[in-house]
C-alpha positions in Angstrom: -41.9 -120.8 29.7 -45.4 -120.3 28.3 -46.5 -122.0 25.1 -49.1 -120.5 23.0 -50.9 -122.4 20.2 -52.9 -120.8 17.5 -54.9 -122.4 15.5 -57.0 -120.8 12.9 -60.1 -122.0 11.8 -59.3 -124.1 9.0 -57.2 -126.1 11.9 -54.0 -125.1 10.8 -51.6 -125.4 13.6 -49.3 -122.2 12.9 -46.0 -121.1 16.0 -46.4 -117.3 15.0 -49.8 -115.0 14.1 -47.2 -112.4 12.6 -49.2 -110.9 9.4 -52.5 -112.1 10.1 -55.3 -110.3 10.0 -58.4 -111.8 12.1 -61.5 -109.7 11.5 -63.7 -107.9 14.0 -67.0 -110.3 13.3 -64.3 -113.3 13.8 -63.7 -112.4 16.7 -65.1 -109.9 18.9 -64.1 -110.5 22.3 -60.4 -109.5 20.7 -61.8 -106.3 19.3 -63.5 -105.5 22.9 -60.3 -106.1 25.1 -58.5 -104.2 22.4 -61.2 -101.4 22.1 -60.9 -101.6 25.9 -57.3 -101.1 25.9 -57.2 -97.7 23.8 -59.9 -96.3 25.7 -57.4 -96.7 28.9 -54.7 -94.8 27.1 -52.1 -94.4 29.6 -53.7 -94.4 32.8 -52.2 -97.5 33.8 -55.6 -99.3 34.1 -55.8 -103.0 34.9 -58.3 -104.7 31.6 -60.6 -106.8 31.9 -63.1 -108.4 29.5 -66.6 -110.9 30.4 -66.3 -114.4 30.3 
């Protein structure tokens, strides 16, 4: 089993992101895998974002 830590930028140490909002200028290697991801639609496409 994988565990995931989040922690947000005040350092809180939280087990679930559930109802957080984390803005695109906070973090926009997100936005791009996610903009990335929509653009695929349903074609089944492996995603990949830049180091």
């Amino acid at each position: 089993m994988v565990t995931i830590k989040h922690i947000l930028k005040d350092g809180t140490q939280i087990d679930d992101i559930a109802g957080k909002v984390i803005k695109a200028d906070q973090f926009p290697v997100l936005y791009e895998a996610i903009n990335r991801i929509n653009k695929a639609g349903d074609a089944n496409e492996t995603i990949s974002t830049s180091d």
